[in-house]
C-alpha positions as CSV (number, residue, x, y, z in Angstrom):
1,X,0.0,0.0,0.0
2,X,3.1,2.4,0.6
3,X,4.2,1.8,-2.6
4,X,0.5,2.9,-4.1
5,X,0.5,6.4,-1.9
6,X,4.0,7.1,-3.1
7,X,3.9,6.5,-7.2
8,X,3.4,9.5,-8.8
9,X,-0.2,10.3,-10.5
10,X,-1.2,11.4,-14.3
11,X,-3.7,14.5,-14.7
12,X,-5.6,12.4,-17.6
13,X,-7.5,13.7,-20.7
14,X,-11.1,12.1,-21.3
15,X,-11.0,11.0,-24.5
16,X,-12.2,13.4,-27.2
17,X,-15.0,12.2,-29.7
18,X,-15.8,14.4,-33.2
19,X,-16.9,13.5,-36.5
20,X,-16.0,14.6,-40.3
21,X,-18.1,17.2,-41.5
22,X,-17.9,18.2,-45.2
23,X,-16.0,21.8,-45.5
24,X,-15.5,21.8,-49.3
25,X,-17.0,20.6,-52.8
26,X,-16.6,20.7,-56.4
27,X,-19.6,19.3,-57.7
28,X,-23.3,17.6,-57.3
29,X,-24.1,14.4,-57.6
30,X,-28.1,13.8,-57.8
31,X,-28.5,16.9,-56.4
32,X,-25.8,16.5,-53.0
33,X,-22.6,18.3,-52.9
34,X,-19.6,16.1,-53.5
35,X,-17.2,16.8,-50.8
36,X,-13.1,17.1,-51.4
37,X,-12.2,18.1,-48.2
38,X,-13.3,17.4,-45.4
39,X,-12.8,19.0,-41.6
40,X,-12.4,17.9,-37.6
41,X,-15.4,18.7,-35.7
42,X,-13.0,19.2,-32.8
43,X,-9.9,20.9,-34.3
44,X,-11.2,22.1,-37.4
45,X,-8.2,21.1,-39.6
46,X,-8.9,19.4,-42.9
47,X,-7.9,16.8,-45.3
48,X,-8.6,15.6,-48.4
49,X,-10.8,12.5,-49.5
50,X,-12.7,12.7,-52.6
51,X,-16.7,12.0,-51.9
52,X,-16.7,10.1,-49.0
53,X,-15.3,10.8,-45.4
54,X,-12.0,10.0,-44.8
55,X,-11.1,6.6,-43.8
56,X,-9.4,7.4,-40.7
57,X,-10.1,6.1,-37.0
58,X,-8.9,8.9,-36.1
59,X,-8.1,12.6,-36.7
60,X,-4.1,12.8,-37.4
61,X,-3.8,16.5,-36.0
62,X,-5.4,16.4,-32.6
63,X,-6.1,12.6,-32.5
64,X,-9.7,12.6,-31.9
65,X,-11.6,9.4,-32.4
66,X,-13.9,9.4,-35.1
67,X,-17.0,7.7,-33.8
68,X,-19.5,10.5,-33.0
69,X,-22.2,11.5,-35.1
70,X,-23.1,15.5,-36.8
71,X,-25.2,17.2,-34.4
């Protein structure tokens, strides 16, 4: 139990959550815009993945999982 008291402690981070949301297009396609770059809901950078979201698990600049859904 000494051992436990004296080991030093973390200040963690709750894990951040966001979502790809479309920031630009170049076309339609029946009548939707085709998104080629797409944006972090948490840090706002973007990256570029023609017409469908990126396929990343998570965001590469801020590391944010992508698993929540567009409010």
């Amino acid at each position: 139990q000494e051992k436990i008291d004296k080991a030093p402690t973390i200040d963690a981070v709750p894990g951040v959550h966001a979502y790809w949301y479309g920031s630009e297009f170049d076309g339609y396609a029946d009548g939707n815009p085709v998104y080629d770059t797409w944006g972090c809901s948490h840090c706002h950078e973007e990256v570029s993945a023609e017409g469908f979201p990126p396929d990343y698990n998570y965001c590469p600049y801020c590391g944010a999982k992508m698993d929540s859904k567009e409010e």
